[in-house]
FIMARMAR-479586 format. One record per residue (C-alpha): residue number from 1; x, y, z. Coordinates in steps of 0.05 Angstrom, whole numbers, plus 5000, padded with zeros to 4 digits. Layout:
PT   nr     x     y     z
PT  NUM     X     Y     Z
...
This chain:
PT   nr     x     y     z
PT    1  1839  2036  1088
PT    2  1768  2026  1097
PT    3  1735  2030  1026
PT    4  1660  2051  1026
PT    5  1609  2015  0970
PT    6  1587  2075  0921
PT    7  1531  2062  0864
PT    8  1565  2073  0796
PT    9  1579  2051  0730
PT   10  1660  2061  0740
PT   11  1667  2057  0811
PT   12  1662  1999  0862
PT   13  1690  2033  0922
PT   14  1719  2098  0952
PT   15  1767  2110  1018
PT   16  1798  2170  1036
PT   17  1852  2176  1095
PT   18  1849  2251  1119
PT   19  1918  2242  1156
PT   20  1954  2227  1086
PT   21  1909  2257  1035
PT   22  1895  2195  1004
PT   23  1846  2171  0958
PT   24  1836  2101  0944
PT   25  1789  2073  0883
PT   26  1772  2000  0861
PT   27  1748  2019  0797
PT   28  1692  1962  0772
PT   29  1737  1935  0722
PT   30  1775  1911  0783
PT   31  1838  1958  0789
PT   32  1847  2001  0856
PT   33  1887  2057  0849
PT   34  1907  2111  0909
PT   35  1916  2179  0890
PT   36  1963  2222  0931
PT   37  1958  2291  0968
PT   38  1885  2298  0947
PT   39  1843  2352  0992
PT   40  1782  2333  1040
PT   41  1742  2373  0987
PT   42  1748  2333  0938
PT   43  1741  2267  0971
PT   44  1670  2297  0991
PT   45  1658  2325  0922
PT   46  1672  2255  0892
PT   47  1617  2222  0942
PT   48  1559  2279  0937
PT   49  1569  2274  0863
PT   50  1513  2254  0820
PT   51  1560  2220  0769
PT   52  1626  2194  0809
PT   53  1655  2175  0746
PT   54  1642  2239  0712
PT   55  1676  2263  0776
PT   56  1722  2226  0779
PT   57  1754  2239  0707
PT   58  1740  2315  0716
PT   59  1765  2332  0778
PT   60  1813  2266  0804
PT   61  1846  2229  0752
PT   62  1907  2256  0720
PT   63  1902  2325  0766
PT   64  1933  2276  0824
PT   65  1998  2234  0835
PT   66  1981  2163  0830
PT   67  2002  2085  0834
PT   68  1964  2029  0825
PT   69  1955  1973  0879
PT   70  1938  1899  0869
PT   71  1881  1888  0835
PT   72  1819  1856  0869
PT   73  1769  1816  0861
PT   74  1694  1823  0881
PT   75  1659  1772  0921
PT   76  1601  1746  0892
């Protein structure tokens, strides 16, 4: 999944799949998580949001199914 850069505090990156409903994070402390059967809506609210990480613990985590996926490391 293609991740896009987003400016925040928590949050490196953001993908979203459309076919599968799933979001993908890589949070800045360097865990990615995906989070299942989560609506177009609020993919878009998460990257028109002022705060994404206010967002993101609002509205995303613990409302969705989730795993976490290898953790990653950002090039410097």
């Amino acid at each position: 999944m293609k991740l896009t850069t987003v400016e925040s505090s928590m949050l490196h990156a953001v993908g979203y799949d459309p076919e599968t409903r799933t979001l993908e994070v890589a949070f800045n402390s360097g865990e990615k998580y995906q989070y299942y059967d989560v609506p177009p809506e609020e993919y878009e609210g998460l990257m028109a949001a002022e705060s994404k990480g206010s967002y993101m613990r609002s509205n995303i985590i613990d409302e969705y199914d989730w795993a976490p996926i290898k953790r990653w490391r950002r090039r410097r």
